[in-house]
PDBQT receptor file of N, H, CA, C and O in Angstrom, charges set to zero:
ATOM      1  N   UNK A   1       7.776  -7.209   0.512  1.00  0.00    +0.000 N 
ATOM      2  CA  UNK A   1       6.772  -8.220   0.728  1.00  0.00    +0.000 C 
ATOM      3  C   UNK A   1       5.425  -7.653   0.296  1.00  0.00    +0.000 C 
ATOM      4  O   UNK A   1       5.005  -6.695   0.944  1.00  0.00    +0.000 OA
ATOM      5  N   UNK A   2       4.582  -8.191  -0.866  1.00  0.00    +0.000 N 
ATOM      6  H   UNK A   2       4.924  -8.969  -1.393  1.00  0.00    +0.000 HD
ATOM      7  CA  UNK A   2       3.662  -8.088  -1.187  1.00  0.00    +0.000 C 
ATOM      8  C   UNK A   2       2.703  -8.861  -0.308  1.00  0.00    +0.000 C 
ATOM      9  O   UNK A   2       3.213  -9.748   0.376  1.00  0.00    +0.000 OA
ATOM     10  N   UNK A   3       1.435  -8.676  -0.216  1.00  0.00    +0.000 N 
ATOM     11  H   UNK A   3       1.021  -7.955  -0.772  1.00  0.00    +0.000 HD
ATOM     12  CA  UNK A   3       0.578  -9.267   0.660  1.00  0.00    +0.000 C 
ATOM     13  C   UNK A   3      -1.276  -8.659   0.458  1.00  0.00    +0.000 C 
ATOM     14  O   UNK A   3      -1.828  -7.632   0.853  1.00  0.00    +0.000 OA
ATOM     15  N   UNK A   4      -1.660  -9.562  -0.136  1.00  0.00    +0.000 N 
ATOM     16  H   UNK A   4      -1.211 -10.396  -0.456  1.00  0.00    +0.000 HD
ATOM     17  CA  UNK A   4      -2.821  -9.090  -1.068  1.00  0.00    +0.000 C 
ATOM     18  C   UNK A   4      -4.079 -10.269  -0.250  1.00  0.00    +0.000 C 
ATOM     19  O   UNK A   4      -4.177 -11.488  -0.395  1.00  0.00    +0.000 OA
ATOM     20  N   UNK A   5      -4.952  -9.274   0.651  1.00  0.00    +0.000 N 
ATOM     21  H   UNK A   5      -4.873  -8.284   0.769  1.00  0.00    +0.000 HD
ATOM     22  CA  UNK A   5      -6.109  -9.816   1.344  1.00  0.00    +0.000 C 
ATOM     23  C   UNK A   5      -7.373  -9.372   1.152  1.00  0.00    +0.000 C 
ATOM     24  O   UNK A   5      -7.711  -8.232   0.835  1.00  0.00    +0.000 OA
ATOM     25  N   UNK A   6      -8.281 -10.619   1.422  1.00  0.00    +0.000 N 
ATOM     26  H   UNK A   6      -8.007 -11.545   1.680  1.00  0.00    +0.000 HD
ATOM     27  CA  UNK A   6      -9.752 -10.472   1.586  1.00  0.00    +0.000 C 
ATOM     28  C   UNK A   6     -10.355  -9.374   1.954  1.00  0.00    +0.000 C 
ATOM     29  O   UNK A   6     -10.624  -9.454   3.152  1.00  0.00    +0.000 OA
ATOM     30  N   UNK A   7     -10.818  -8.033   1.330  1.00  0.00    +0.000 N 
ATOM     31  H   UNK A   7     -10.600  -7.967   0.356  1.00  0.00    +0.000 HD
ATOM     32  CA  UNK A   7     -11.294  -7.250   2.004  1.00  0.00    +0.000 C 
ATOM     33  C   UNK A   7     -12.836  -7.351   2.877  1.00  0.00    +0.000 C 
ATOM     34  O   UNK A   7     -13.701  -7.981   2.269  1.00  0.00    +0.000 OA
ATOM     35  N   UNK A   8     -13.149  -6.907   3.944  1.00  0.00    +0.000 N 
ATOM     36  H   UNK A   8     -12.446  -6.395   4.438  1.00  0.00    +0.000 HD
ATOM     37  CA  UNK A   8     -14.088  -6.834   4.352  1.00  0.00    +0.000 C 
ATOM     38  C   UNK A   8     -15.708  -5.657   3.849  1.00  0.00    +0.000 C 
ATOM     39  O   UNK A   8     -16.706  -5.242   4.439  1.00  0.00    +0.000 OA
ATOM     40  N   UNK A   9     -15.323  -5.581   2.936  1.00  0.00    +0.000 N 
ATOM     41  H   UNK A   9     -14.513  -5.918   2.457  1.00  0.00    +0.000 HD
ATOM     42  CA  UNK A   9     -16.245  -4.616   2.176  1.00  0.00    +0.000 C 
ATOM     43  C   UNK A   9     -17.345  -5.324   1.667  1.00  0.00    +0.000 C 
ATOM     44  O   UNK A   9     -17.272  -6.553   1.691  1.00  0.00    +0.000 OA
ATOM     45  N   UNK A  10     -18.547  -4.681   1.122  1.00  0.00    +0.000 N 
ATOM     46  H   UNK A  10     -18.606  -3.683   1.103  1.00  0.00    +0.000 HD
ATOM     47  CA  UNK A  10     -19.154  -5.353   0.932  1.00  0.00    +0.000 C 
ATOM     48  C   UNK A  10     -19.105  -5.734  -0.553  1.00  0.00    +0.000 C 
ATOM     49  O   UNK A  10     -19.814  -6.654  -0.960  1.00  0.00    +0.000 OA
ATOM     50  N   UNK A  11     -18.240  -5.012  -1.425  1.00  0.00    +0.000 N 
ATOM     51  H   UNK A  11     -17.665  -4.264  -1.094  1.00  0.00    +0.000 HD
ATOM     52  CA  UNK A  11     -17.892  -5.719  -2.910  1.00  0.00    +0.000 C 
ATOM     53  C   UNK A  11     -17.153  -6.669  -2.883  1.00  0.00    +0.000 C 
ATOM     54  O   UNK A  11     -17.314  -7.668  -3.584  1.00  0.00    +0.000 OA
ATOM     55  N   UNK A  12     -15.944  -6.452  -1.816  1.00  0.00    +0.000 N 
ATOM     56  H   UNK A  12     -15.813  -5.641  -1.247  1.00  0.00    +0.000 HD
ATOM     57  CA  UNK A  12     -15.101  -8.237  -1.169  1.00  0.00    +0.000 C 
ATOM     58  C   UNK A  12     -14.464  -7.864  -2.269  1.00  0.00    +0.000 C 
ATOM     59  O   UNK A  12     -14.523  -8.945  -2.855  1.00  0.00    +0.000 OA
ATOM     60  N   UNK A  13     -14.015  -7.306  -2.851  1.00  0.00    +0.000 N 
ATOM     61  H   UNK A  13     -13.967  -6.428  -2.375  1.00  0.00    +0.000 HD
ATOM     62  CA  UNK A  13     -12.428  -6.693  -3.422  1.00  0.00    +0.000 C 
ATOM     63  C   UNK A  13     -11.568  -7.077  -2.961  1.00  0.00    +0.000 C 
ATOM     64  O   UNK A  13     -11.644  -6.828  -1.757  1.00  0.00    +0.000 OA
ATOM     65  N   UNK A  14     -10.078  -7.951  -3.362  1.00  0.00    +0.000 N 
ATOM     66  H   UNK A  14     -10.017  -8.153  -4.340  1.00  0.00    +0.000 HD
ATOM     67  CA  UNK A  14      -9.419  -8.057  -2.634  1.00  0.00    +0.000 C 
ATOM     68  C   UNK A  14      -8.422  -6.836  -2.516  1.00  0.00    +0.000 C 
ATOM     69  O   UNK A  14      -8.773  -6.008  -3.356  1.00  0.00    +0.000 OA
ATOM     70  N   UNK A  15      -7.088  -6.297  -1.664  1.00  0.00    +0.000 N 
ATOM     71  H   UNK A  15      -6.802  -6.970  -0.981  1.00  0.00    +0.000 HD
ATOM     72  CA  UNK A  15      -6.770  -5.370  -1.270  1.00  0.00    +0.000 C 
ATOM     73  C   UNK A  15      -5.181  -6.148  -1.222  1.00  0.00    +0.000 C 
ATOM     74  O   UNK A  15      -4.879  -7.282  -0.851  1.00  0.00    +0.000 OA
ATOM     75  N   UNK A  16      -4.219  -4.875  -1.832  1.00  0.00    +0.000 N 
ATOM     76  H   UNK A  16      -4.465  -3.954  -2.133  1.00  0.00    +0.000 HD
ATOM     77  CA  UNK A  16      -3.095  -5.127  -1.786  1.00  0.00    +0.000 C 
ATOM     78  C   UNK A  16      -2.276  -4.351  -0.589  1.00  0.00    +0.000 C 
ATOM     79  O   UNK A  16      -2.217  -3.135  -0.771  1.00  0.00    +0.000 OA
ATOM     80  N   UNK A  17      -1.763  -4.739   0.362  1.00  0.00    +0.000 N 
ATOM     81  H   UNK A  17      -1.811  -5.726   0.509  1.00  0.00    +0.000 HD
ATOM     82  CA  UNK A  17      -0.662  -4.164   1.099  1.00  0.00    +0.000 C 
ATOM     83  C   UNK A  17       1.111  -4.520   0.791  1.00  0.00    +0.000 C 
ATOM     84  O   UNK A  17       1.697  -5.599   0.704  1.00  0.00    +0.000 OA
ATOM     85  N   UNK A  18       1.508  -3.376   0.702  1.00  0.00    +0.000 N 
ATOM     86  H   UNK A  18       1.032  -2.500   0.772  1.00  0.00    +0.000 HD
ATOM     87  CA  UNK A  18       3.134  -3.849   0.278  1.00  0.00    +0.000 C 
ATOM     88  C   UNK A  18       3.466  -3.415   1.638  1.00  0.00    +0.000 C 
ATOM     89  O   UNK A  18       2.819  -2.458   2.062  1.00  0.00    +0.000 OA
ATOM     90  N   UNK A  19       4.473  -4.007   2.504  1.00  0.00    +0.000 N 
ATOM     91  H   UNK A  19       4.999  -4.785   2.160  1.00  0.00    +0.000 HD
ATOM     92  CA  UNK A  19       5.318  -3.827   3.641  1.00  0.00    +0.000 C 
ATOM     93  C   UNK A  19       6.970  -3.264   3.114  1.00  0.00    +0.000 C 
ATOM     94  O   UNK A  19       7.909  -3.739   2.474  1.00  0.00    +0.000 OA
ATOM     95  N   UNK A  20       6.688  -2.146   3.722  1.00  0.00    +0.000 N 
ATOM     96  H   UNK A  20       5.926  -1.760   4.242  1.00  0.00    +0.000 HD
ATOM     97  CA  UNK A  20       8.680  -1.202   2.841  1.00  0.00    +0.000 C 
ATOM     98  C   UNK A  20       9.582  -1.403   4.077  1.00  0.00    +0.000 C 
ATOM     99  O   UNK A  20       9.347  -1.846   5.201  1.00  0.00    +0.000 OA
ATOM    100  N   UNK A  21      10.800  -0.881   3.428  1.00  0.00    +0.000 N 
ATOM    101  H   UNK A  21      10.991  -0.522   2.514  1.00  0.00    +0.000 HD
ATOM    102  CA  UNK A  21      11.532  -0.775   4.589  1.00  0.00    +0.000 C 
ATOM    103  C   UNK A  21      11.570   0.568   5.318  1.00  0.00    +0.000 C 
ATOM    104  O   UNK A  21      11.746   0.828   6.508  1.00  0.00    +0.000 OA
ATOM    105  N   UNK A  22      11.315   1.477   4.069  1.00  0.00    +0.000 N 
ATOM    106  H   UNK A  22      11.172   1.266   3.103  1.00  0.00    +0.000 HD
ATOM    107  CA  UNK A  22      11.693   3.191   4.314  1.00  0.00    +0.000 C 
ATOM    108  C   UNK A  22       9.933   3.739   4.080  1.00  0.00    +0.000 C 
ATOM    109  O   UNK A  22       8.982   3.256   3.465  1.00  0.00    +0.000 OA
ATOM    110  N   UNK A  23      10.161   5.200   5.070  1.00  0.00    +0.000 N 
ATOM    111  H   UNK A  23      10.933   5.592   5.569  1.00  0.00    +0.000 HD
ATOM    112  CA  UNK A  23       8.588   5.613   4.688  1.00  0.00    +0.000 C 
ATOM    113  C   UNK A  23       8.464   6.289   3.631  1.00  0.00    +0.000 C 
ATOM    114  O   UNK A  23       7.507   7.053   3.508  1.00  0.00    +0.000 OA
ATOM    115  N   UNK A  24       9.461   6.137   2.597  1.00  0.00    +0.000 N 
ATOM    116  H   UNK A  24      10.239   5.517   2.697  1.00  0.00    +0.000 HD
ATOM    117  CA  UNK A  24       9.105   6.645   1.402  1.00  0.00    +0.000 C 
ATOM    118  C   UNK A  24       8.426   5.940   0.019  1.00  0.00    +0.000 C 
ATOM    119  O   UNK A  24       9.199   5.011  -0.216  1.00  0.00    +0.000 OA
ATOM    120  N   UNK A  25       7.608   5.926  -0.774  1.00  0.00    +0.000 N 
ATOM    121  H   UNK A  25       6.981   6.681  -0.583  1.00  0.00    +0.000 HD
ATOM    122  CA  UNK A  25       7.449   5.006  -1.239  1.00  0.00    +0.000 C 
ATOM    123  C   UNK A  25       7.318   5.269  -2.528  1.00  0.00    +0.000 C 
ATOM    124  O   UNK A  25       7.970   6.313  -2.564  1.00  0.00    +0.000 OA
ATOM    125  N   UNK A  26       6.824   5.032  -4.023  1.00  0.00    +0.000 N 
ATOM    126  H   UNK A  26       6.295   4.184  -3.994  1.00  0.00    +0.000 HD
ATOM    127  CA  UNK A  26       6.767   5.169  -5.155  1.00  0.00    +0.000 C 
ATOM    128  C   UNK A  26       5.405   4.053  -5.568  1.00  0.00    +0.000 C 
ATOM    129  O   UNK A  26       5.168   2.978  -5.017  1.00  0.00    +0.000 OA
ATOM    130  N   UNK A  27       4.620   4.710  -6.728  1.00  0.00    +0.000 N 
ATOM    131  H   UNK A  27       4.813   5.583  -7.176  1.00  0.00    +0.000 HD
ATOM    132  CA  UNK A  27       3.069   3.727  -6.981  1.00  0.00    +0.000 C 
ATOM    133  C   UNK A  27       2.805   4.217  -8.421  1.00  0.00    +0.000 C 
ATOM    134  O   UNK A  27       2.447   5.366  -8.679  1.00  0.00    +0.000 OA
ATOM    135  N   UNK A  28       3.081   2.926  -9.642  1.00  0.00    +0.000 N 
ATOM    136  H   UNK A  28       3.372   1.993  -9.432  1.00  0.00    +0.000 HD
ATOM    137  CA  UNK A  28       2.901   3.548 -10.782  1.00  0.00    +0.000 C 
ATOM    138  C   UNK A  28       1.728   2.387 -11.181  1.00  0.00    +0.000 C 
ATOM    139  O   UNK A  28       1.460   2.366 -12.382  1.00  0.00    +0.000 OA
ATOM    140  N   UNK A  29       1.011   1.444 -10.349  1.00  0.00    +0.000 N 
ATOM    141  H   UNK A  29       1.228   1.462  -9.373  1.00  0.00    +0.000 HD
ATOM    142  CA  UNK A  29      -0.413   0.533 -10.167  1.00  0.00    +0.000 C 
ATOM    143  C   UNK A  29       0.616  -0.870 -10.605  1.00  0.00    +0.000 C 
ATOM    144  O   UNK A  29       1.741  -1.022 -11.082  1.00  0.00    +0.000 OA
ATOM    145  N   UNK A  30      -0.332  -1.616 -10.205  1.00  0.00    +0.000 N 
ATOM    146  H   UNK A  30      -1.246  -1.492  -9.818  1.00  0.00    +0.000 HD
ATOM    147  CA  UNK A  30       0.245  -3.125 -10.129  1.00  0.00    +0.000 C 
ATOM    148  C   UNK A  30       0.619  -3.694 -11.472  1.00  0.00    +0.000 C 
ATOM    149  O   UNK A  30       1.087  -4.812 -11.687  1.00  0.00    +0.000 OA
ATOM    150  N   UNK A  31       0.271  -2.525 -12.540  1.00  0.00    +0.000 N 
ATOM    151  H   UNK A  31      -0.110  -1.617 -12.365  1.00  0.00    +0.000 HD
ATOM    152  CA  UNK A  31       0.472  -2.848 -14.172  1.00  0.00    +0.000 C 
ATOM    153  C   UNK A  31       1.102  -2.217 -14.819  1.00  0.00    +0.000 C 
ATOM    154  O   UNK A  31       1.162  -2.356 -16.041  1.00  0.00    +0.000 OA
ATOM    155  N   UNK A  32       2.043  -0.936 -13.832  1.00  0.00    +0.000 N 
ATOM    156  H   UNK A  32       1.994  -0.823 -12.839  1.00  0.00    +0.000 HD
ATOM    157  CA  UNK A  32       2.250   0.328 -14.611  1.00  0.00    +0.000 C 
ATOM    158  C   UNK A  32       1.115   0.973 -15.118  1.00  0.00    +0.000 C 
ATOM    159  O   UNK A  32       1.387   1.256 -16.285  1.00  0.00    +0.000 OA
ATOM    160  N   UNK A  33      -0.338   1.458 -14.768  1.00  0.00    +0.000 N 
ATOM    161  H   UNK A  33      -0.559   1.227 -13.821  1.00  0.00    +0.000 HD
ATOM    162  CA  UNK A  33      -1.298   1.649 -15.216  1.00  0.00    +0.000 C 
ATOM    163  C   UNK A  33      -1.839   3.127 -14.973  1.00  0.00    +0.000 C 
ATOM    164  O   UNK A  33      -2.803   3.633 -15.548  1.00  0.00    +0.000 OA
ATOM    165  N   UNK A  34      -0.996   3.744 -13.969  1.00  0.00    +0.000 N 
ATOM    166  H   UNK A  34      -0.213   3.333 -13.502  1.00  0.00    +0.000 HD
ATOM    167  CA  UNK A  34      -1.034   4.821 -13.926  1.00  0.00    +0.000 C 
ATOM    168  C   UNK A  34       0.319   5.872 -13.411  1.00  0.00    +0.000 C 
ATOM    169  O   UNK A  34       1.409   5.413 -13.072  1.00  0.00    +0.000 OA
ATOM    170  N   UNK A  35      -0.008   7.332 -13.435  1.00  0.00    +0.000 N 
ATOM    171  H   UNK A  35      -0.894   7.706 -13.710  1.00  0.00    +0.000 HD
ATOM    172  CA  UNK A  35       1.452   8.234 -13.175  1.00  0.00    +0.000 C 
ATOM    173  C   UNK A  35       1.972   7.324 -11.826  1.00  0.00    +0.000 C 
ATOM    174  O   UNK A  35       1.423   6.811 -10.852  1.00  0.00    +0.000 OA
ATOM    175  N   UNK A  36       3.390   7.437 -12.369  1.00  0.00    +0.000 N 
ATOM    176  H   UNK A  36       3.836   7.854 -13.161  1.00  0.00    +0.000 HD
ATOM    177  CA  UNK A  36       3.999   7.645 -10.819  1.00  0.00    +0.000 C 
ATOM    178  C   UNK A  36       4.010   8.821 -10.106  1.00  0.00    +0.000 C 
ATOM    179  O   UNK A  36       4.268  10.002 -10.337  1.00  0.00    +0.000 OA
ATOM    180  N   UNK A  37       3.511   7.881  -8.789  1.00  0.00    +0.000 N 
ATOM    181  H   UNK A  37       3.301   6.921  -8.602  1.00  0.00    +0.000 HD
ATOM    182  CA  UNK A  37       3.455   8.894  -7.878  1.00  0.00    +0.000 C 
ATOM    183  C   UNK A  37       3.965   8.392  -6.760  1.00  0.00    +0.000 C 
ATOM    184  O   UNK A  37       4.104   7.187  -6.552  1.00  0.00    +0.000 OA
ATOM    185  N   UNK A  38       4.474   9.899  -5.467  1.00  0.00    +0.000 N 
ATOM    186  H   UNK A  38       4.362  10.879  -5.636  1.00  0.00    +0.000 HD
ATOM    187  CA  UNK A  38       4.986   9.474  -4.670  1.00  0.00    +0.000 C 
ATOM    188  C   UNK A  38       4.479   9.621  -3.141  1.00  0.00    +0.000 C 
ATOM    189  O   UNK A  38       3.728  10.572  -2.926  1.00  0.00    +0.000 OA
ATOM    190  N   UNK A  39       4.813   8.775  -2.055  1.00  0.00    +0.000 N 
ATOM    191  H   UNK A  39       5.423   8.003  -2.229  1.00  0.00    +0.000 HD
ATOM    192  CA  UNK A  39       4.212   9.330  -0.605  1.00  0.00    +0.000 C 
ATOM    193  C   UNK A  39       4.979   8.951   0.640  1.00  0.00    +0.000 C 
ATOM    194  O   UNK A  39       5.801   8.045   0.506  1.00  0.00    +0.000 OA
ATOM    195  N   UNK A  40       4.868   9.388   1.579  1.00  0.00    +0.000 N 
ATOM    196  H   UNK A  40       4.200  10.124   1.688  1.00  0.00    +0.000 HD
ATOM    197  CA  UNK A  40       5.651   9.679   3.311  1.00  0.00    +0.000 C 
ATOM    198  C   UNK A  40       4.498   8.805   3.805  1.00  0.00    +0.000 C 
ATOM    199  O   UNK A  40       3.315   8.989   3.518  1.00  0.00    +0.000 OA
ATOM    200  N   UNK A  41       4.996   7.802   4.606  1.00  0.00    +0.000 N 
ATOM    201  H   UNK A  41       5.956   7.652   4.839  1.00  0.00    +0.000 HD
ATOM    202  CA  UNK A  41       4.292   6.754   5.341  1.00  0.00    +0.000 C 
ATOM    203  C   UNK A  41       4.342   8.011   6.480  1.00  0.00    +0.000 C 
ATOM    204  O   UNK A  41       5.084   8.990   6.557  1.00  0.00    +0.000 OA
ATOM    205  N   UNK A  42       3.438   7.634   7.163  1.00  0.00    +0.000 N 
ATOM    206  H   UNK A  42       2.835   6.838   7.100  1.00  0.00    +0.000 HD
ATOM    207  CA  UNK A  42       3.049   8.396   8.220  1.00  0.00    +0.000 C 
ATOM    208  C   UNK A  42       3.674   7.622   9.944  1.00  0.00    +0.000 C 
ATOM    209  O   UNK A  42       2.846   6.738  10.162  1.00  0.00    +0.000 OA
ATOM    210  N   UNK A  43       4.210   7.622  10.554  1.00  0.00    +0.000 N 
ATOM    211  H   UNK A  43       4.882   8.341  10.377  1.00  0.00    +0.000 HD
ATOM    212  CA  UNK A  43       4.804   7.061  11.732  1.00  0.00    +0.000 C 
ATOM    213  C   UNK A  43       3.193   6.480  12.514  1.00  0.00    +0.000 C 
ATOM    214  O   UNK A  43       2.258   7.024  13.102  1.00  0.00    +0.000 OA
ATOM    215  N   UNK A  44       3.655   4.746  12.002  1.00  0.00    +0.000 N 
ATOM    216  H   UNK A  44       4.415   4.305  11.525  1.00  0.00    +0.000 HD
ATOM    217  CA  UNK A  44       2.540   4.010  12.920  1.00  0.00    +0.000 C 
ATOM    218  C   UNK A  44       1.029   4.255  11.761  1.00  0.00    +0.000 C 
ATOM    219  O   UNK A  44      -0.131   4.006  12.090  1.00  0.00    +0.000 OA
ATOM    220  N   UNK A  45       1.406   4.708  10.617  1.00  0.00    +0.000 N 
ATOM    221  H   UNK A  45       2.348   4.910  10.350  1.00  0.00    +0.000 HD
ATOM    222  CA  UNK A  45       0.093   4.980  10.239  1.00  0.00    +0.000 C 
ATOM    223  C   UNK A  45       0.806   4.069   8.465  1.00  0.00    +0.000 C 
ATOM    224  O   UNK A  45       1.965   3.693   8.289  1.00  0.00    +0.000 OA
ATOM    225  N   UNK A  46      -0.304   3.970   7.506  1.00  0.00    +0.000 N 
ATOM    226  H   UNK A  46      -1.246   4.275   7.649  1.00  0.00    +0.000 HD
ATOM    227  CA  UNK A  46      -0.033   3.486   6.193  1.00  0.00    +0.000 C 
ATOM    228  C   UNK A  46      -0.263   4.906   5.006  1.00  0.00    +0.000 C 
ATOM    229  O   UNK A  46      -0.807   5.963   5.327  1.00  0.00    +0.000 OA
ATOM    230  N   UNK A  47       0.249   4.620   3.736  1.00  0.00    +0.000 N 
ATOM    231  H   UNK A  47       0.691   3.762   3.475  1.00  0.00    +0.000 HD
ATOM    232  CA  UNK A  47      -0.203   5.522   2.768  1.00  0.00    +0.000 C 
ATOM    233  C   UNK A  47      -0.534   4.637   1.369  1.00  0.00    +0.000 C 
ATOM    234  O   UNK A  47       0.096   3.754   0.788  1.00  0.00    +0.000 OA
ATOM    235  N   UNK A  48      -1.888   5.331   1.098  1.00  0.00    +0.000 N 
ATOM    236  H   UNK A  48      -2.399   6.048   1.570  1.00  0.00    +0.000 HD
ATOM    237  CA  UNK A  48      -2.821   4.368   0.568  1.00  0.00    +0.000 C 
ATOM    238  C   UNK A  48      -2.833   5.527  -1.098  1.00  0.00    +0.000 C 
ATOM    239  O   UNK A  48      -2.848   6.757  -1.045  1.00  0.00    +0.000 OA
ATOM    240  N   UNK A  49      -2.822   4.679  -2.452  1.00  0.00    +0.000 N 
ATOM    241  H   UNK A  49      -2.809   3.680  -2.495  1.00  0.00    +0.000 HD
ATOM    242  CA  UNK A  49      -2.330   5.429  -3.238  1.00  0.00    +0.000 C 
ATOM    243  C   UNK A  49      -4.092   6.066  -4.044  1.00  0.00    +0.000 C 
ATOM    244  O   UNK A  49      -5.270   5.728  -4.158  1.00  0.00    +0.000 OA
ATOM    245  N   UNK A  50      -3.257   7.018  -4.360  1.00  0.00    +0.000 N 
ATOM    246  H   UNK A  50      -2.300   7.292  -4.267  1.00  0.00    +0.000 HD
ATOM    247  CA  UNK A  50      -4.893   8.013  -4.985  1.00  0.00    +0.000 C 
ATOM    248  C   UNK A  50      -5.159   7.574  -6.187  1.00  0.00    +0.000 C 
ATOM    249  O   UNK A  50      -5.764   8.343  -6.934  1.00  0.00    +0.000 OA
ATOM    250  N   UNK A  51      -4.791   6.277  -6.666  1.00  0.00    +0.000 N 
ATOM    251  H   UNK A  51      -4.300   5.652  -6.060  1.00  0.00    +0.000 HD
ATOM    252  CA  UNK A  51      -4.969   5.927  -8.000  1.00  0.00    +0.000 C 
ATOM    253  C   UNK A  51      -5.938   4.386  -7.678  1.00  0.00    +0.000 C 
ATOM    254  O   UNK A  51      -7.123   4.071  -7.567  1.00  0.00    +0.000 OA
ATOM    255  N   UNK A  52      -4.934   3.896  -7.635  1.00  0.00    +0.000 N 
ATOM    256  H   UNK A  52      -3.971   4.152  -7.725  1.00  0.00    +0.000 HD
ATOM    257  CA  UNK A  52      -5.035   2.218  -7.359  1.00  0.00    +0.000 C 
ATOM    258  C   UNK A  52      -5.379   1.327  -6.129  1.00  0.00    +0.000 C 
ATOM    259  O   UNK A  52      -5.676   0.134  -6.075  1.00  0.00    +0.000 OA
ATOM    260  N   UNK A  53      -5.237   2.345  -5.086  1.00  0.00    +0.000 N 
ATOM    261  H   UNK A  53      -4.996   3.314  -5.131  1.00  0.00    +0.000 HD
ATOM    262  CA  UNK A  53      -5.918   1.709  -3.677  1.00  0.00    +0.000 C 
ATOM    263  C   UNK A  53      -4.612   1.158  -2.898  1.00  0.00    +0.000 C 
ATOM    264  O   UNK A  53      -4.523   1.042  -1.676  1.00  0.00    +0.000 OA
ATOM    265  N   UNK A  54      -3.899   0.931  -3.580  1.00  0.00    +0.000 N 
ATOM    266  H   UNK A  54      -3.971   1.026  -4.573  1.00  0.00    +0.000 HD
ATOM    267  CA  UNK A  54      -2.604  -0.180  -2.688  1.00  0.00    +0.000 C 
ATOM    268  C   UNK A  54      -2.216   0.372  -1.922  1.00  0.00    +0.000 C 
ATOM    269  O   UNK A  54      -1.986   1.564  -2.129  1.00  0.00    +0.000 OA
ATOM    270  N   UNK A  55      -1.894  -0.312  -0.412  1.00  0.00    +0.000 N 
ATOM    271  H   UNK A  55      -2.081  -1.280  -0.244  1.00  0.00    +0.000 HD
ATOM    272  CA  UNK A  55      -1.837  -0.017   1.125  1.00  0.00    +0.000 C 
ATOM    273  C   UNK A  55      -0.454   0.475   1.111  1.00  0.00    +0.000 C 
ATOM    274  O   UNK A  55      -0.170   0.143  -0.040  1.00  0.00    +0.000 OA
ATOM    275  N   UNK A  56       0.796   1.127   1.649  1.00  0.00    +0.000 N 
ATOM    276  H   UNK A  56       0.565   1.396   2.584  1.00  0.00    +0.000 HD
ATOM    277  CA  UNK A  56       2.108   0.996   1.849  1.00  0.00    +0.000 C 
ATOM    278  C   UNK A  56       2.144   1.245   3.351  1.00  0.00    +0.000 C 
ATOM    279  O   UNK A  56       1.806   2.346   3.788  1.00  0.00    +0.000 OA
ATOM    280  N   UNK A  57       2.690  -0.107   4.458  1.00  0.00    +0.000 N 
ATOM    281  H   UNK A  57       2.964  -1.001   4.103  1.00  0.00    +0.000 HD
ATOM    282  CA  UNK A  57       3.056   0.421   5.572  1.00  0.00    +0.000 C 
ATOM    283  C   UNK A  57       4.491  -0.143   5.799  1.00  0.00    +0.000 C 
ATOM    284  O   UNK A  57       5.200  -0.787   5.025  1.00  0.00    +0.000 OA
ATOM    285  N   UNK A  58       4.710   0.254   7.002  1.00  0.00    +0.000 N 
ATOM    286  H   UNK A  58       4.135   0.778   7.630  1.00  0.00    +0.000 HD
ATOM    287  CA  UNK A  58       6.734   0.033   7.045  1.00  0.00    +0.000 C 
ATOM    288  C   UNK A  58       6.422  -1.086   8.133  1.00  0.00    +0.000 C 
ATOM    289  O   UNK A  58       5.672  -1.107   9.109  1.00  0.00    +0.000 OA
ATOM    290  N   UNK A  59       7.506  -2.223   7.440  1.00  0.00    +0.000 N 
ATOM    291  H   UNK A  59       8.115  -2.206   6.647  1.00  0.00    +0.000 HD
ATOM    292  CA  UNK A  59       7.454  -3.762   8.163  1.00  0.00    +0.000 C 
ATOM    293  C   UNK A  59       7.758  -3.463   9.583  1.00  0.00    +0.000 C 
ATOM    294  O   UNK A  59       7.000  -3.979  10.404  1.00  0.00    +0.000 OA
ATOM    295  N   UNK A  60       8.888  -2.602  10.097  1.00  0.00    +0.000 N 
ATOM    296  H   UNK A  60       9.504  -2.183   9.430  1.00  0.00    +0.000 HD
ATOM    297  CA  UNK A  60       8.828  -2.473  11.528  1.00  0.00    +0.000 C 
ATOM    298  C   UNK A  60       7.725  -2.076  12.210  1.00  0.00    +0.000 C 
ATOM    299  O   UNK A  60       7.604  -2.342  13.406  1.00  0.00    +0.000 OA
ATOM    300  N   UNK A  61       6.997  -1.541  11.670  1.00  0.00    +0.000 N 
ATOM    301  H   UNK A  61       7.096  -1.325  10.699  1.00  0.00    +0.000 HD
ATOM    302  CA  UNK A  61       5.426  -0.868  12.748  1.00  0.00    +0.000 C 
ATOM    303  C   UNK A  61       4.505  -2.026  12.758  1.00  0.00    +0.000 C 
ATOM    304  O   UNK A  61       3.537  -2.177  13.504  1.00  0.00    +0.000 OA
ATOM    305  N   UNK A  62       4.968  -2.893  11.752  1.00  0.00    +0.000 N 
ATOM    306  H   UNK A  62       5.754  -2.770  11.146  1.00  0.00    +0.000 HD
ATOM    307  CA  UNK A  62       3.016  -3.562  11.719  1.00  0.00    +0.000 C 
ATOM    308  C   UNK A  62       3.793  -4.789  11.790  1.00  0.00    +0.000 C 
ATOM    309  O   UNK A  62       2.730  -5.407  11.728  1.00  0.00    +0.000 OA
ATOM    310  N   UNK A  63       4.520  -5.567  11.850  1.00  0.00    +0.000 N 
ATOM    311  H   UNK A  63       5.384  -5.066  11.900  1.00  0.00    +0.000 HD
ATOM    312  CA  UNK A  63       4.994  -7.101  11.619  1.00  0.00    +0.000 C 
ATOM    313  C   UNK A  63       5.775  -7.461  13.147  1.00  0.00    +0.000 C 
ATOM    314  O   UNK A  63       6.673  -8.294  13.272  1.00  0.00    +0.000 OA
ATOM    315  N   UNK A  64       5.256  -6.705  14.141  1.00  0.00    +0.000 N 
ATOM    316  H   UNK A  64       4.527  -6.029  14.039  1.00  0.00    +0.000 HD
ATOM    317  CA  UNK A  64       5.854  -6.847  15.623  1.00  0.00    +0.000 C 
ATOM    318  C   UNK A  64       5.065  -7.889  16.439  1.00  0.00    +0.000 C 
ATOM    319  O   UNK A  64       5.383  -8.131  17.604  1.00  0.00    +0.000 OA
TER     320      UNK A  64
């Protein structure tokens, strides 16, 4: 589940969160636009990519 919101910033960027199943995740940008890379969701916490900004948290922690 992709899920792309209004940020509260003051540029008002909008902000992509993907909801996984596993805390593992993979991020090569919403265009293929940069390396793949990889990251460990953190328990109760998200992992946010060093390229492109996109959120990854796991649907059981945050969709309760």
């Amino acid at each position: 589940m992709v899920l792309t919101v209004q940020s509260t910033q003051e540029n008002k960027t909008p902000e992509t969160i993907i909801y996984v199943d596993s805390n593992r995740v993979k991020c090569s940008g919403e265009n293929n636009d940069h390396p793949l890379v990889y990251y460990t969701i953190p328990e109760g916490g998200e992992a946010i990519c060093g390229y492109c900004d996109i959120k990854f948290r796991k649907k059981d922690e945050w969709q309760k």
